[in-house]
PyMOL Python script that loads the backbone (N, CA, C, O; Angstrom):
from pymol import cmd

cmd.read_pdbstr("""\
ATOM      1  N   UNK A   1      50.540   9.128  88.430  1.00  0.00           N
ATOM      2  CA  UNK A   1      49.625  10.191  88.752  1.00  0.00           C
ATOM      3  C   UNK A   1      48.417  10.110  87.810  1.00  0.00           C
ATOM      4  O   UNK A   1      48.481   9.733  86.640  1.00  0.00           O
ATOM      5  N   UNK A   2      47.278  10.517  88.468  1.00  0.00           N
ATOM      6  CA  UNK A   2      46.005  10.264  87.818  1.00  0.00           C
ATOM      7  C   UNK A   2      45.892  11.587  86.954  1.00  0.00           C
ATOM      8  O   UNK A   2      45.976  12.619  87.619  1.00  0.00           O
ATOM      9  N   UNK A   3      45.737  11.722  85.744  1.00  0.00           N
ATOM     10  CA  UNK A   3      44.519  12.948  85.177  1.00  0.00           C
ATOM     11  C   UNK A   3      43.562  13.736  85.729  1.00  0.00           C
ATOM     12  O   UNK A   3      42.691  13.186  86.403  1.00  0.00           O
ATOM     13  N   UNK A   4      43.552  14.518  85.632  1.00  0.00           N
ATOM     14  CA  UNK A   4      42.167  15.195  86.532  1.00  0.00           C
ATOM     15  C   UNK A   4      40.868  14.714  85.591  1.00  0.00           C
ATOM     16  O   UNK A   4      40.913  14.562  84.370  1.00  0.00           O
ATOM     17  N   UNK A   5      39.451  14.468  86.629  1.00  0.00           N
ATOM     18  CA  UNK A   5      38.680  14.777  85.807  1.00  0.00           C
ATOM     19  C   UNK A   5      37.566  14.592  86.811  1.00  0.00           C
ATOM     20  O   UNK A   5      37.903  14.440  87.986  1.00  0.00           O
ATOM     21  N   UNK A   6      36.156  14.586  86.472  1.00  0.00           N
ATOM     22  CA  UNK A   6      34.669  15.140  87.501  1.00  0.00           C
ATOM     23  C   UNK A   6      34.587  13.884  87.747  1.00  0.00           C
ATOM     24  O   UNK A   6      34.805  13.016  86.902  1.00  0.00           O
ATOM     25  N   UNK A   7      34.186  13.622  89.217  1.00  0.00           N
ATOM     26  CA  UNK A   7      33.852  12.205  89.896  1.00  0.00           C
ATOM     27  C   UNK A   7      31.879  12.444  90.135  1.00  0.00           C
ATOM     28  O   UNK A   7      31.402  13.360  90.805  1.00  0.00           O
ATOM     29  N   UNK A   8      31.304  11.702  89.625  1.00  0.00           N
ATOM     30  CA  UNK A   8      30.177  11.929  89.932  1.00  0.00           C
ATOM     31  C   UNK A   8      29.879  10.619  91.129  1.00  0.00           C
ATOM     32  O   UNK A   8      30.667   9.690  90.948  1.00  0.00           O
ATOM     33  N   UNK A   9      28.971  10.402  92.209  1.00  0.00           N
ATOM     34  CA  UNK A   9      28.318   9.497  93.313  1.00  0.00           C
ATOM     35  C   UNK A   9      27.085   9.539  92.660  1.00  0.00           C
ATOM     36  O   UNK A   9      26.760  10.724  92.583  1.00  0.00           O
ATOM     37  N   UNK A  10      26.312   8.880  92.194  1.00  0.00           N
ATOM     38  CA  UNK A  10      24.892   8.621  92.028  1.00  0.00           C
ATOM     39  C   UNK A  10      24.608   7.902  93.349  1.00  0.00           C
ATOM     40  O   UNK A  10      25.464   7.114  93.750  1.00  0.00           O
ATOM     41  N   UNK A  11      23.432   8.101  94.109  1.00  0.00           N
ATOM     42  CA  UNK A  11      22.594   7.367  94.907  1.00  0.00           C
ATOM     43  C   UNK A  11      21.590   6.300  94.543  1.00  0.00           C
ATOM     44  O   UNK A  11      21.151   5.411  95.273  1.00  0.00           O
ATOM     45  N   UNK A  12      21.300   6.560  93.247  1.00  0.00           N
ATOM     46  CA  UNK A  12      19.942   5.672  92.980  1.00  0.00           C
ATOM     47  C   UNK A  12      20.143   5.334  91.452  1.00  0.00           C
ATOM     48  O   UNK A  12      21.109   5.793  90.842  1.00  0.00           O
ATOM     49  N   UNK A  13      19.370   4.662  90.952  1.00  0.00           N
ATOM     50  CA  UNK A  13      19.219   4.297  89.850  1.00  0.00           C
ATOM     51  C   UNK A  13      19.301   5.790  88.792  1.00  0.00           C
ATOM     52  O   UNK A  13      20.190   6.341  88.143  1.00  0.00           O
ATOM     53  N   UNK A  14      18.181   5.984  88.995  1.00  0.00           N
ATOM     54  CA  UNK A  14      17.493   7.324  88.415  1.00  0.00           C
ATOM     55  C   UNK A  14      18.651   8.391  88.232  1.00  0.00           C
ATOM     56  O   UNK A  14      18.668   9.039  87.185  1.00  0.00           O
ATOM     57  N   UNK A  15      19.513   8.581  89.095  1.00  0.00           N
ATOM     58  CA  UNK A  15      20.721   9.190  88.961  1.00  0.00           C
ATOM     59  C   UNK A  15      21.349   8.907  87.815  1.00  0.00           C
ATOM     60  O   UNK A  15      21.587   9.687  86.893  1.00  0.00           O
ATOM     61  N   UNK A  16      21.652   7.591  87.908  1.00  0.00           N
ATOM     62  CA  UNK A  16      22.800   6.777  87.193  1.00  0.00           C
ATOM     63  C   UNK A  16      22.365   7.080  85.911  1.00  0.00           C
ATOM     64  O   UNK A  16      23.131   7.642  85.130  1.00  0.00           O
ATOM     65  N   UNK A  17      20.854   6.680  85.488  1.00  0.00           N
ATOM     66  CA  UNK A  17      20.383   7.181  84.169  1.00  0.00           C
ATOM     67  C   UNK A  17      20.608   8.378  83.924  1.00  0.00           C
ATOM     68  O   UNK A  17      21.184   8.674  82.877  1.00  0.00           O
ATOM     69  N   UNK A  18      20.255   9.236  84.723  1.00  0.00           N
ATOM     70  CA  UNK A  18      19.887  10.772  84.138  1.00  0.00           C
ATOM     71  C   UNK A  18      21.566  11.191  83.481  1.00  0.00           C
ATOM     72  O   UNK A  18      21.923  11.301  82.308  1.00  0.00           O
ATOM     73  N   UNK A  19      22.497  11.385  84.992  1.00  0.00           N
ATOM     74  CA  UNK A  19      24.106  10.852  84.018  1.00  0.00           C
ATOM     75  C   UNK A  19      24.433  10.621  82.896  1.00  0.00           C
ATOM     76  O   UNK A  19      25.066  11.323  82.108  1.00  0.00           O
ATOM     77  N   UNK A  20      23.958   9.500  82.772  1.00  0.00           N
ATOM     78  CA  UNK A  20      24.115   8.848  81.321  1.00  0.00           C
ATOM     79  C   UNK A  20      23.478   9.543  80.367  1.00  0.00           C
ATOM     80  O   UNK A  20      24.110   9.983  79.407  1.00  0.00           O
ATOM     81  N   UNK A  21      22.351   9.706  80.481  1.00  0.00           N
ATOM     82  CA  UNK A  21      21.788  10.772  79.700  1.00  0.00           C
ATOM     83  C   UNK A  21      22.128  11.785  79.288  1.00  0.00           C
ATOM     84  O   UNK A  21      21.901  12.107  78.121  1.00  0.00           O
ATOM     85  N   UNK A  22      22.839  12.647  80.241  1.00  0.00           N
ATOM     86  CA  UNK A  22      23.253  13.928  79.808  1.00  0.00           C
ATOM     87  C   UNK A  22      24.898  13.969  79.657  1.00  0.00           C
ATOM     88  O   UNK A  22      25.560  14.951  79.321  1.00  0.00           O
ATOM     89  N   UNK A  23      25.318  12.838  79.944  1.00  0.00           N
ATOM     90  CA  UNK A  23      27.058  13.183  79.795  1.00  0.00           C
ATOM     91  C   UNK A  23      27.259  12.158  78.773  1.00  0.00           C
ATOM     92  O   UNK A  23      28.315  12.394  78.186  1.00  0.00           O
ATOM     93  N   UNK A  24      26.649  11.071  78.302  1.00  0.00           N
ATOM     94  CA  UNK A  24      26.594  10.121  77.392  1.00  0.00           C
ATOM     95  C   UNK A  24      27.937   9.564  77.339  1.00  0.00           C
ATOM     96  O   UNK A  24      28.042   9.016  78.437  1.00  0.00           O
ATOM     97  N   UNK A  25      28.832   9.414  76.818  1.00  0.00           N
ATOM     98  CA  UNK A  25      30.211   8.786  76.172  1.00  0.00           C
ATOM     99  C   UNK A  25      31.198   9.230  76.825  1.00  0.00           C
ATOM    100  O   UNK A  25      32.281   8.647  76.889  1.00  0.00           O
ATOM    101  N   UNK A  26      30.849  10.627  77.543  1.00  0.00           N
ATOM    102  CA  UNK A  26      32.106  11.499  78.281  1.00  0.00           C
ATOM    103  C   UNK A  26      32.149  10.766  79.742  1.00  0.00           C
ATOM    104  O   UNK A  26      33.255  10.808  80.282  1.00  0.00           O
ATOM    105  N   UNK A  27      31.507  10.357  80.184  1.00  0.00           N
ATOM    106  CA  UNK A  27      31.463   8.991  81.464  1.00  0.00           C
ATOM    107  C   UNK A  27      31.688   7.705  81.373  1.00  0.00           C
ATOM    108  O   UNK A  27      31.157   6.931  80.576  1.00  0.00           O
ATOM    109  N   UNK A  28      32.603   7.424  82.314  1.00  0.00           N
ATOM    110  CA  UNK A  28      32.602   6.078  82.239  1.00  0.00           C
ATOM    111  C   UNK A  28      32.488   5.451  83.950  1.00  0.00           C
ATOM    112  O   UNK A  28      33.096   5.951  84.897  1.00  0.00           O
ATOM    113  N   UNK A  29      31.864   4.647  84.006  1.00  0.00           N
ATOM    114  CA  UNK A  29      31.026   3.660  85.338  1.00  0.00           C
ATOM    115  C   UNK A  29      32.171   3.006  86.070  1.00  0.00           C
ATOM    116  O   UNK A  29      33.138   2.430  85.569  1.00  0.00           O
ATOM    117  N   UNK A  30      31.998   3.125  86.862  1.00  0.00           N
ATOM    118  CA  UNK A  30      33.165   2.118  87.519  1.00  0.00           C
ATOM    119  C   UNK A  30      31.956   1.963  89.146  1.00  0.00           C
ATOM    120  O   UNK A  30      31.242   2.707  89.818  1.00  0.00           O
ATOM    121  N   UNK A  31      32.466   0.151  89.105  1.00  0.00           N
ATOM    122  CA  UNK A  31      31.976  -0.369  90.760  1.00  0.00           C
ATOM    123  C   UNK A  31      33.167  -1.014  90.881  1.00  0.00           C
ATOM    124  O   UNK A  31      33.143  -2.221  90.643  1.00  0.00           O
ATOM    125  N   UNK A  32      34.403  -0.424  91.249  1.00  0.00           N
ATOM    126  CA  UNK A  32      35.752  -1.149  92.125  1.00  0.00           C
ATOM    127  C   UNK A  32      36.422  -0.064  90.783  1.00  0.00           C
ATOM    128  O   UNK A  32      37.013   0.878  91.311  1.00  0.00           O
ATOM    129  N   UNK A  33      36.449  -0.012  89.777  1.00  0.00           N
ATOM    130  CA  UNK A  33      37.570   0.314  89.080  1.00  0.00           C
ATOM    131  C   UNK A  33      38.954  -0.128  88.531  1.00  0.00           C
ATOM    132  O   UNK A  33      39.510   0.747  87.867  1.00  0.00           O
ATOM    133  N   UNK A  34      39.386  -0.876  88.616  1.00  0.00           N
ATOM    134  CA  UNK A  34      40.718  -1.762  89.273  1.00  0.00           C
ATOM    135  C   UNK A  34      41.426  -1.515  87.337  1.00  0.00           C
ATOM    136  O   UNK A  34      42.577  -1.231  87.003  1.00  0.00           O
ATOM    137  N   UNK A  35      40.649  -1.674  86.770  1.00  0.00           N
ATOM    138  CA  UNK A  35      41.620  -1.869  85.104  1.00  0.00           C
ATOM    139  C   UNK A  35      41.374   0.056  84.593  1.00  0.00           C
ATOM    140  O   UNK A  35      42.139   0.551  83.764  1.00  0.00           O
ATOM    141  N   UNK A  36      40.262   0.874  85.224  1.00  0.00           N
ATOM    142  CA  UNK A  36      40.100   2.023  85.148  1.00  0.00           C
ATOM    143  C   UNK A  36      41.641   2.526  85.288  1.00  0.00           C
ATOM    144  O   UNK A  36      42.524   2.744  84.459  1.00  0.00           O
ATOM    145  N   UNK A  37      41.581   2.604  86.548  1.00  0.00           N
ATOM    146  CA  UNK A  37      42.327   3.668  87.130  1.00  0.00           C
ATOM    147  C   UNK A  37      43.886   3.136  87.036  1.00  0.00           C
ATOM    148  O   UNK A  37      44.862   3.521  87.679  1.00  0.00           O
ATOM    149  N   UNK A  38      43.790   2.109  86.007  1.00  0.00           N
ATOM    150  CA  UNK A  38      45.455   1.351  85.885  1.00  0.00           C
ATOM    151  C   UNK A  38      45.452   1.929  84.049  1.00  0.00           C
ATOM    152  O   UNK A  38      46.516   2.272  83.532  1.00  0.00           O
ATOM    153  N   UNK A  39      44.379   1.950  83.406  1.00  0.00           N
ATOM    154  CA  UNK A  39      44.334   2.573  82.579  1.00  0.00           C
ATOM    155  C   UNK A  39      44.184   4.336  82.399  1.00  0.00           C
ATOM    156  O   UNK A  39      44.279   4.842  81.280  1.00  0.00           O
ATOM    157  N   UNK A  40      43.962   5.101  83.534  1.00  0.00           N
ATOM    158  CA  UNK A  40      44.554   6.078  83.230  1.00  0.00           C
ATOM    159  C   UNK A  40      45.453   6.170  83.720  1.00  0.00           C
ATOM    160  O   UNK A  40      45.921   7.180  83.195  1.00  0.00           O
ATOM    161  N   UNK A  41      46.389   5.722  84.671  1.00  0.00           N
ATOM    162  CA  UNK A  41      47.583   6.190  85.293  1.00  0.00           C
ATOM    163  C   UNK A  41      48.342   6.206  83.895  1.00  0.00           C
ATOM    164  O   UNK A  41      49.085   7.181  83.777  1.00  0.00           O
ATOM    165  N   UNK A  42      48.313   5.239  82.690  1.00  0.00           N
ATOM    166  CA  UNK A  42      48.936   4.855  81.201  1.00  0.00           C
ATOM    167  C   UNK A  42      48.444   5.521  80.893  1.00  0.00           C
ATOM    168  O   UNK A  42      49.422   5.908  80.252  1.00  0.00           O
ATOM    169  N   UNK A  43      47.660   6.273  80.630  1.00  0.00           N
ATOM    170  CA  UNK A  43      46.887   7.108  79.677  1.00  0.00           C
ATOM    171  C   UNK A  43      46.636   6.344  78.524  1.00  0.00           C
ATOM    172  O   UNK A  43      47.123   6.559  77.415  1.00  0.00           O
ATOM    173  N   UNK A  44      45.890   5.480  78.815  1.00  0.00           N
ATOM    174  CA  UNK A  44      45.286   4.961  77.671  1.00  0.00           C
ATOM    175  C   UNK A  44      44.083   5.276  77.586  1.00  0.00           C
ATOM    176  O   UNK A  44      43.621   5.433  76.456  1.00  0.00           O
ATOM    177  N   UNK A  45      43.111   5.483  78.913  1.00  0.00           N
ATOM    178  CA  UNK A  45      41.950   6.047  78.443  1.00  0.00           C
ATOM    179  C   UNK A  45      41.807   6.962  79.510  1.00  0.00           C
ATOM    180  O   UNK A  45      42.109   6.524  80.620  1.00  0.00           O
ATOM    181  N   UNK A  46      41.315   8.431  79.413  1.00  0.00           N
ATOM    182  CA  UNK A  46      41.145   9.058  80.330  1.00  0.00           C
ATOM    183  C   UNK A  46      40.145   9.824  79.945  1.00  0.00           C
ATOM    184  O   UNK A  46      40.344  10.635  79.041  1.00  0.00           O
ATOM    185  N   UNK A  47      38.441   9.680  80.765  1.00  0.00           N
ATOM    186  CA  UNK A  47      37.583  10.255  80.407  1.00  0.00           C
ATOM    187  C   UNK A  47      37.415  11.641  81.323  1.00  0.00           C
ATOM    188  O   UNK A  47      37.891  11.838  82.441  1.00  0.00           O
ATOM    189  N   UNK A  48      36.788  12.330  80.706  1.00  0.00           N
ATOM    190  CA  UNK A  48      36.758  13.383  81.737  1.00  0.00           C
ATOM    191  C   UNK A  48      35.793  13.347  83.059  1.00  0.00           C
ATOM    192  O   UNK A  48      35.927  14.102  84.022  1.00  0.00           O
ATOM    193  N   UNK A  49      34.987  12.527  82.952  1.00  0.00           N
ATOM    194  CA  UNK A  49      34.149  12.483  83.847  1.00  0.00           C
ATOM    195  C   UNK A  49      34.083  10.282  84.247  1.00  0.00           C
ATOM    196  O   UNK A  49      34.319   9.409  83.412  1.00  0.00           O
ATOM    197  N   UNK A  50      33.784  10.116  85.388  1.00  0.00           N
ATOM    198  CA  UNK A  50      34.031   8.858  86.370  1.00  0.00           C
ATOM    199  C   UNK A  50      32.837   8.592  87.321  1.00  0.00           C
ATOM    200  O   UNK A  50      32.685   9.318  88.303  1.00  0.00           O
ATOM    201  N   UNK A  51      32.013   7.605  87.068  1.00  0.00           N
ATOM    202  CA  UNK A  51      30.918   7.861  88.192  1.00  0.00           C
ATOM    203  C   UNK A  51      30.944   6.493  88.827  1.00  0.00           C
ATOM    204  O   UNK A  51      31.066   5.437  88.207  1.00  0.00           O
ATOM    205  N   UNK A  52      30.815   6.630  90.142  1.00  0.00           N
ATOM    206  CA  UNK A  52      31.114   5.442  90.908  1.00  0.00           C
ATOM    207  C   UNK A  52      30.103   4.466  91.031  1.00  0.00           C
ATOM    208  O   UNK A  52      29.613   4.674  92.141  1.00  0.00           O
ATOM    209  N   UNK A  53      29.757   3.903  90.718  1.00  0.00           N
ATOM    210  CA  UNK A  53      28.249   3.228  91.088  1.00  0.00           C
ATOM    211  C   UNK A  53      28.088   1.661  92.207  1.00  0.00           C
ATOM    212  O   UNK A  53      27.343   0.684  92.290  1.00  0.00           O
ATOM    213  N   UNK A  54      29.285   2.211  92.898  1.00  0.00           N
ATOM    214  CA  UNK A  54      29.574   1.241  94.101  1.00  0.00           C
ATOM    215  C   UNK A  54      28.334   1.605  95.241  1.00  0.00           C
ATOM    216  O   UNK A  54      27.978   0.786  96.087  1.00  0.00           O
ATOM    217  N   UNK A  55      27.715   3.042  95.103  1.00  0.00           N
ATOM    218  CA  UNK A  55      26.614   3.106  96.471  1.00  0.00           C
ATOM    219  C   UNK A  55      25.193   2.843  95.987  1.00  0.00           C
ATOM    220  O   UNK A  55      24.279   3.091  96.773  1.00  0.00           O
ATOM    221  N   UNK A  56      24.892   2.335  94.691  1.00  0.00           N
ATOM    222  CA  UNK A  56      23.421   2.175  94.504  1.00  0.00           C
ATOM    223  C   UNK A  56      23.044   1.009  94.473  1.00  0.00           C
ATOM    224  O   UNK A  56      23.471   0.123  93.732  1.00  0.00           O
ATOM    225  N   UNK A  57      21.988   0.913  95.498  1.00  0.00           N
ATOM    226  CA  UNK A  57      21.636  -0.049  96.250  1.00  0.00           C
ATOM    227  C   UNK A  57      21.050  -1.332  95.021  1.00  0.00           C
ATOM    228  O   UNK A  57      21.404  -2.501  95.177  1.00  0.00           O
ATOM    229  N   UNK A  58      20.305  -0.997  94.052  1.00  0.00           N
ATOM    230  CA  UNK A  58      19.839  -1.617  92.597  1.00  0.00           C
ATOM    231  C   UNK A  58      21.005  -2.330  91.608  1.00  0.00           C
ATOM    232  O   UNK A  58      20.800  -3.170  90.731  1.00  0.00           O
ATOM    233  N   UNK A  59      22.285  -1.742  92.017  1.00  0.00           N
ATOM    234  CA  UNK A  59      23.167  -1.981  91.221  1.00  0.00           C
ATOM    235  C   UNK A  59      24.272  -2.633  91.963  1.00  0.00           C
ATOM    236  O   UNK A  59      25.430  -2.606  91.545  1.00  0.00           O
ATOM    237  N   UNK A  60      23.861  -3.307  93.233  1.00  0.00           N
ATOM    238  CA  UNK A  60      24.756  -4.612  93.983  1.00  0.00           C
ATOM    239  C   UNK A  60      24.207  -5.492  93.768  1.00  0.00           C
ATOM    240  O   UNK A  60      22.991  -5.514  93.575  1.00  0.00           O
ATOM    241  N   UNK A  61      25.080  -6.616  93.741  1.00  0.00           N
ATOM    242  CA  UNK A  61      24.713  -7.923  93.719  1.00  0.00           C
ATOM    243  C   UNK A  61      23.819  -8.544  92.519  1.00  0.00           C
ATOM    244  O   UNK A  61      23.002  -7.887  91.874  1.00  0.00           O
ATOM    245  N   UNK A  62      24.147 -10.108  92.300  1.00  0.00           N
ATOM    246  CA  UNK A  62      23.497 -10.638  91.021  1.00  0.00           C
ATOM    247  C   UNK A  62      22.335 -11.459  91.839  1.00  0.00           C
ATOM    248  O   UNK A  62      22.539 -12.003  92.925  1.00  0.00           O
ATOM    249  N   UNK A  63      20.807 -11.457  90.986  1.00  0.00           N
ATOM    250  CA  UNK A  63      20.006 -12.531  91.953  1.00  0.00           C
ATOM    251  C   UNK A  63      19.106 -12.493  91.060  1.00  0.00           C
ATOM    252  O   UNK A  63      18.938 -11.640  90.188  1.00  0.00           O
ATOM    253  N   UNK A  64      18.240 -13.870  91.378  1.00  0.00           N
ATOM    254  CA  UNK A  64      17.447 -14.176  89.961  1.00  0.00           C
ATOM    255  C   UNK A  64      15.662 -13.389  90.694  1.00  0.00           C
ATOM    256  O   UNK A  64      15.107 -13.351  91.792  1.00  0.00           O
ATOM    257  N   UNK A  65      15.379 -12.914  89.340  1.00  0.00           N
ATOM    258  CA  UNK A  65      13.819 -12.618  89.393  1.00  0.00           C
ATOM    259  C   UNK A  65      12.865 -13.278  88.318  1.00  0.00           C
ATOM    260  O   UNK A  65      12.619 -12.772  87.223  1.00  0.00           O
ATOM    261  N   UNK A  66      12.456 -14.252  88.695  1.00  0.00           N
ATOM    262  CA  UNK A  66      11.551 -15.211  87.821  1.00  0.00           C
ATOM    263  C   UNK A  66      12.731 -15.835  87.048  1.00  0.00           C
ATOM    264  O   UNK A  66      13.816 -16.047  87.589  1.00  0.00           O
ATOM    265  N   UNK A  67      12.419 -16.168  85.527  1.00  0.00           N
ATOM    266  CA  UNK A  67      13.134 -16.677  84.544  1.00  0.00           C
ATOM    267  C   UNK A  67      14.306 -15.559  83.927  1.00  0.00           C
ATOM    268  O   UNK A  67      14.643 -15.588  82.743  1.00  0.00           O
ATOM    269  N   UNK A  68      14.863 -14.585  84.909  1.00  0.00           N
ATOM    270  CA  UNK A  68      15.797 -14.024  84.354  1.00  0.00           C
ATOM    271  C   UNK A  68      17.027 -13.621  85.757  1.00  0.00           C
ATOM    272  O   UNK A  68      16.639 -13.783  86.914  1.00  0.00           O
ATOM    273  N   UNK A  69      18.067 -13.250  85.559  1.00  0.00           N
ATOM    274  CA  UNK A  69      19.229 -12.918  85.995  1.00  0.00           C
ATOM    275  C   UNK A  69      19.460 -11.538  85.972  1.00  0.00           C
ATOM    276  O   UNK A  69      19.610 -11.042  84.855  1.00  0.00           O
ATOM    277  N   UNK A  70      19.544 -10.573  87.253  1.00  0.00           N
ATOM    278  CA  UNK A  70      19.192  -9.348  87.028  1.00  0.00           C
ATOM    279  C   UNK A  70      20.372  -8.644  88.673  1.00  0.00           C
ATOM    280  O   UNK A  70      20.406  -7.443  88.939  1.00  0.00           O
TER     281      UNK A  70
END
""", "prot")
cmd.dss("prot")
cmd.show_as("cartoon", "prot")
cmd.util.cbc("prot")
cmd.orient("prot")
């Protein structure tokens, strides 16, 4: 059984920051989750707050822009 705790959906980037911004350390990111949610079922780490960042469109996929990897 999971812990309770606040699931945030960001849509956009700008979300994802502002989040971070204001919940800082008390969030943790997940795109699939897979060692997350195997780590709280153990309670090894259970934050109170979880934000999914599987729907922002900026934050799929790896692809190069000029001389960098982004």
């Amino acid at each position: 059984m999971l812990p309770e705790f606040e699931m945030l959906l960001p849509r956009s980037l700008p979300e994802v920051l502002a989040a971070l911004a204001k919940y800082g350390a008390d969030v943790a990111p997940i795109a699939g989750g897979t060692n997350l949610i195997v780590d709280m079922r153990a309670e090894r780490h259970c934050p109170p707050i979880v934000m999914d960042l599987s729907h922002v469109p900026d934050l799929r996929g790896i692809r190069r822009e000029g001389d960098y990897i982004v």
